[in-house]
N, C-alpha and C positions, 0 to 999 in steps of 0.2 A: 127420176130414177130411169137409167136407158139400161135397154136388155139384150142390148145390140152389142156384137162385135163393131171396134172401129175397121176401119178401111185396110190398117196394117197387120190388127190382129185378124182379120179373114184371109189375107195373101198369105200370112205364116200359117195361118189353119192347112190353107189349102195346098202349101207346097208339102207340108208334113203329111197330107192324106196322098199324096202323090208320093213321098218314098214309101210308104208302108203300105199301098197296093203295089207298088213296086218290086220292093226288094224283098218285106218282109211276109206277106198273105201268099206268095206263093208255093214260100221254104218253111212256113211256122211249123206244120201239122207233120212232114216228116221228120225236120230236126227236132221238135219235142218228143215226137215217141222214139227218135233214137238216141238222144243224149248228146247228140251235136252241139258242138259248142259254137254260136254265132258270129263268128271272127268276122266275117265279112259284113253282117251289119252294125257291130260296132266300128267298123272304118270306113263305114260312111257314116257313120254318127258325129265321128269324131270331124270330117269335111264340113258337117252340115254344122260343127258349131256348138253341137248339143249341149258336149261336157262341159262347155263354161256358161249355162244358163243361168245360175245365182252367182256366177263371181262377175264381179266390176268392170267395167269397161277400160279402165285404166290397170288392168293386168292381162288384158287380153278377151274377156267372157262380155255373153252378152247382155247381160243386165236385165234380163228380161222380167217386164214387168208379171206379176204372180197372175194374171189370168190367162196371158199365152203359157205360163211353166206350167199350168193346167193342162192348156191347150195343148200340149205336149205330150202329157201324159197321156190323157185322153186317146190323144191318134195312135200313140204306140201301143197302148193297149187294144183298142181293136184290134190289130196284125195279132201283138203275141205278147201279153201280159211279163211276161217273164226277159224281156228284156227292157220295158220300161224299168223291170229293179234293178238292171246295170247300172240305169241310170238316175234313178231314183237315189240308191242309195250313196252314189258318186255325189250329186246336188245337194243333199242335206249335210255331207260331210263339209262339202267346198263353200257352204253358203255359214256353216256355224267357223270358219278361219276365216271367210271373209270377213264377219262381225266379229269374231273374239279373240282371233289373232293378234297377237303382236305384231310389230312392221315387220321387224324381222322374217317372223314367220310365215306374214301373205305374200314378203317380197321371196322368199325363195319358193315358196309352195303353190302359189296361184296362178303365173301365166305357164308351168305347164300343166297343172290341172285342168285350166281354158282350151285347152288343146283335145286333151286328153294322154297327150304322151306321159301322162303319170293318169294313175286312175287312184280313188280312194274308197274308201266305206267308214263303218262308226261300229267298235266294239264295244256294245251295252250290256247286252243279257247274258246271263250266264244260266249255268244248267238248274242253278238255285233259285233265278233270280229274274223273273221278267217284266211286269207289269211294276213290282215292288224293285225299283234301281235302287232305292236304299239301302235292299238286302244283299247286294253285291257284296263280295268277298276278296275280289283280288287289290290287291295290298303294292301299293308303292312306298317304301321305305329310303329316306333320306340317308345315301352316303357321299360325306365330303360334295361336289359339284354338282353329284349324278343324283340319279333317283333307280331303284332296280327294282322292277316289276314282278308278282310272280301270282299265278290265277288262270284260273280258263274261261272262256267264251265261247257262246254255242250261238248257230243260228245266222253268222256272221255272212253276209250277199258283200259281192266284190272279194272276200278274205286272199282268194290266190293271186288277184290281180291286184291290191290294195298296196300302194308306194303313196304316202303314206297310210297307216290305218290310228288313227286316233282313239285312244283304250279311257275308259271311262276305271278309274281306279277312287280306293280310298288312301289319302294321305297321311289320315290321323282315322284310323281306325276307331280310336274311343270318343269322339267327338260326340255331342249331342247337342239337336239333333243332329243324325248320322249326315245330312247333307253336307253340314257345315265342314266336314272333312271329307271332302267328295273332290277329284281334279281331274281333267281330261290333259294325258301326255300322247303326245304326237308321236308314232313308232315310226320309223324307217324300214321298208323291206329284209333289208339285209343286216337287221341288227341281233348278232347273236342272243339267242334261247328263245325265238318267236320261232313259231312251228306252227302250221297250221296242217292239223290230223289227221281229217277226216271230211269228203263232204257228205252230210246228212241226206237221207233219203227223203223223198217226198209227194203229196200224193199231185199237186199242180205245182204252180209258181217253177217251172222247168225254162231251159235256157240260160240261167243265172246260177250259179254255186251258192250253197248254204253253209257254213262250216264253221268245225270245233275247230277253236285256235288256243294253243297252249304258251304262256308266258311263263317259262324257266328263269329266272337270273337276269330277266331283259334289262341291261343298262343304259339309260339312255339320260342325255345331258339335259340341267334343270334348264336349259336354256328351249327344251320342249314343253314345256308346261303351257300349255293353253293361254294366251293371256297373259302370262308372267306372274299369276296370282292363284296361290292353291284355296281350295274353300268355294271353287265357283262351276267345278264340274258339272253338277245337275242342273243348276240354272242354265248353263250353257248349254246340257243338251237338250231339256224342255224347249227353249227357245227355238231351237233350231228342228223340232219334231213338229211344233206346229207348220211349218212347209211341209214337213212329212206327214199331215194330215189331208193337207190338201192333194198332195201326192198321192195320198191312198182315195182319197174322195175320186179324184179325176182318171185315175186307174178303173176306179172302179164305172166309173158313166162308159169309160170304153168297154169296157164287158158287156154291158146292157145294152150298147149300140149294135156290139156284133151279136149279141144274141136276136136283138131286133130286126138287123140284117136278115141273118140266118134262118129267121121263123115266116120271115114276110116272105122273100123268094119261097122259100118250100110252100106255104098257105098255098101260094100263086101256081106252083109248077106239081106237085103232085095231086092225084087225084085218089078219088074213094067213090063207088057207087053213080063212076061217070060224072064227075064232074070235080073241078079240084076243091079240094079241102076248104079253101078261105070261104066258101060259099056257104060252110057251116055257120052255125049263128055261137056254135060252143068254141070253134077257134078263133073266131071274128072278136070274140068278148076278151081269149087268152089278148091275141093281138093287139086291143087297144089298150088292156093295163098296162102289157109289156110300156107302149107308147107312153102311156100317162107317168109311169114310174119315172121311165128314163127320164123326158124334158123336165119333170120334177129337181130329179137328184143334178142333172145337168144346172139348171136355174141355182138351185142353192151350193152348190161348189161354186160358181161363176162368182155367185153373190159374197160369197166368203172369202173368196181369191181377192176380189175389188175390196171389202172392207182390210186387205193389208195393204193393199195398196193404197189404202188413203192413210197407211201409217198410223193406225189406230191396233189398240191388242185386240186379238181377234183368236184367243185360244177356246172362245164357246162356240162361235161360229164355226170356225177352223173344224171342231169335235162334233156338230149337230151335222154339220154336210159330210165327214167321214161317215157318220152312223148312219144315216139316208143312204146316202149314194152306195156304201155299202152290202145292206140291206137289199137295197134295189137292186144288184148284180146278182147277186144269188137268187131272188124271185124270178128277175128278167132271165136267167141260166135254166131254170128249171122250169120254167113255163115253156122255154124253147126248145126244151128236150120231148115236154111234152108233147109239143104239137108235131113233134117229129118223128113221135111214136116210137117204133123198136128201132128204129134210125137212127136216135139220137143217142142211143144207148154204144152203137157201133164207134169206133175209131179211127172210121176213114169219116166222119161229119165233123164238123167244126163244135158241133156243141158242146160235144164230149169233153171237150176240152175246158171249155168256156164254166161247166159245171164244176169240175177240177179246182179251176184257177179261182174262183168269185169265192169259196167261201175264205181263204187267205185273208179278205180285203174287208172283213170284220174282224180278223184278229191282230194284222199290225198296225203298227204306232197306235197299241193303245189298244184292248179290246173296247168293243162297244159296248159290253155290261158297266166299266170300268167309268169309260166318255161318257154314260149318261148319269152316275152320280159328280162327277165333276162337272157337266152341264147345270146338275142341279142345285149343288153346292152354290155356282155361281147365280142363278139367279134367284137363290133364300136369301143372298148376301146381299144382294143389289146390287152386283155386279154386271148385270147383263139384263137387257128384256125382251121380251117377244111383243111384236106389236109396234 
């Protein structure tokens, strides 16, 4: 069992910790409290390669194996959480066409997703319907060639920049179970009665768009059908959520790193009663759970990243290091606020932010009350073991 980075995956660690002291730690704090939109570090994003991280090498993307697409997240979240979900939820969209596509459909959708000169996202949830995708409402109805969409989605990251956005719909609404008439149709930007509303307000997760998108009349040709097979919508996006687990796991270890950051400079550089703070024994104790937490949730993301990549199903792993790591962002945020006293409270520190963004990262792909009966589920079943 190695706990090592190899040799390639440290050079890509380290050149990603180099654009994001770069570009992105010195512009986070005023473009999030102003609503800036980060145009310039998505186009170095797009240089560096990013947007084709789960598409194939033979459409352009770089195949990357799932513990640098970690490692990725990981570093962009340090900088600024809320542009790893540019890219987050661009990757879970490109990597479930990479696997469920049709040829068709990876051949025209995937080298420029690789790019980024097309960006995408995944329209799941709706205002009815979040954790329970069964209880989804919006309806595709078969006419003649086409299929015509009509439902709304809330919640939706990427939605204004989203060419295509892929809508999780029912085909046969009376189906039981309700999965079995479940399909994922591929939209095109500019296809008449797709409207997207509104963006949603919110209290972190800033940098990225949230939004209501409304399907009027959307027509669009069965030759969009995910797959070429209806009946396989949920499977196809369960599938493709577990990356987006680790996703949210490895977002989340980057929160806990900058809150670590953030706590250990201030310990070292502010003082109390002449002398600075870390010299206390009650922030020295905050300090090293902070430490213990992180390399924790760090270790078990890493370890769940490699168990896909040895191409085994890894949706309990995938779920027990989202809830860890999780977990740990939000302690490691609020232990950092505390040691930084009515400072951390302020909105010229970093932590303030960090407090913001971490609690998000127990509640997507999947809340963690949710991931721990499906953790448990699988191992009453013998599906899974600890040990």
């Amino acid at each position: 069992m190695d706990f090592q980075l190899s040799d390639e995956q440290r050079l890509y660690r380290d050149s990603l910790r180099d654009f994001v002291d770069r570009e992105i730690i010195p512009v986070a704090r005023d473009w999030e409290h102003s609503g800036r939109y980060p145009t310039e570090i998505v186009e170095s994003m797009k240089k560096l390669g990013l947007f084709g991280l789960a598409i194939p090498e033979e459409y352009g993307g770089l195949a990357a194996d799932t513990v640098s697409f970690a490692l990725t997240f990981e570093e962009i979240s340090r900088g600024w959480m809320g542009i790893a979900g540019i890219l987050g939820s661009h990757s879970v969209s490109s990597w479930m066409i990479a696997h469920h596509g049709t040829q068709e459909q990876k051949d025209r959708y995937l080298p420029e997703l690789a790019t980024g000169e097309r960006r995408t996202g995944i329209a799941l949830t709706e205002p009815g319907a979040g954790t329970d995708l069964q209880g989804i409402t919006t309806v595709a109805r078969r006419d003649g060639d086409d299929y015509v969409i009509d439902g709304t989605k809330m919640w939706i990251t990427n939605a204004r920049y989203a060419n295509p956005l892929p809508v999780l719909v029912k085909t046969d609404p009376k189906a039981e179970p309700a999965h079995r008439g479940m399909s994922i149709l591929i939209v095109d930007a500019d296809t008449p009665g797709l409207e997207v509303t509104q963006d949603i307000g919110k209290l972190g997760y800033k940098g990225t768009e949230s939004c209501e998108v409304v399907l009027t009349g959307v027509r669009v040709p069965s030759s969009a059908l995910l797959g070429g097979v209806e009946g396989r919508g949920l499977q196809q996006a369960l599938s493709s959520l577990e990356t987006g687990r680790i996703n949210i796991a490895a977002r989340s270890v980057g929160i806990a790193q900058r809150a670590y950051e953030e706590a250990l400079s201030y310990a070292r550089d502010r003082t109390a009663f002449k002398q600075p703070i870390g010299d206390f024994q009650a922030v020295q104790l905050r300090l090293a759970e902070i430490a213990v937490q992180l390399q924790a949730a760090r270790l078990m993301t890493y370890w769940a990243a490699s168990r896909m990549d040895d191409g085994v199903r890894m949706d309990t792993e995938s779920g027990m290091a989202k809830i860890f790591a999780s977990e740990t962002a939000l302690q490691c945020a609020t232990d950092a606020m505390r040691i930084h006293g009515g400072y951390g409270y302020s909105t010229e520190f970093e932590v303030e932010r960090l407090y913001r963004d971490a609690p998000l990262m127990s509640i997507g792909e999947g809340t963690n009350d949710v991931l721990r009966t499906v953790v448990a589920k699988s191992l009453l079943a013998g599906k899974a073991t600890v040990g």
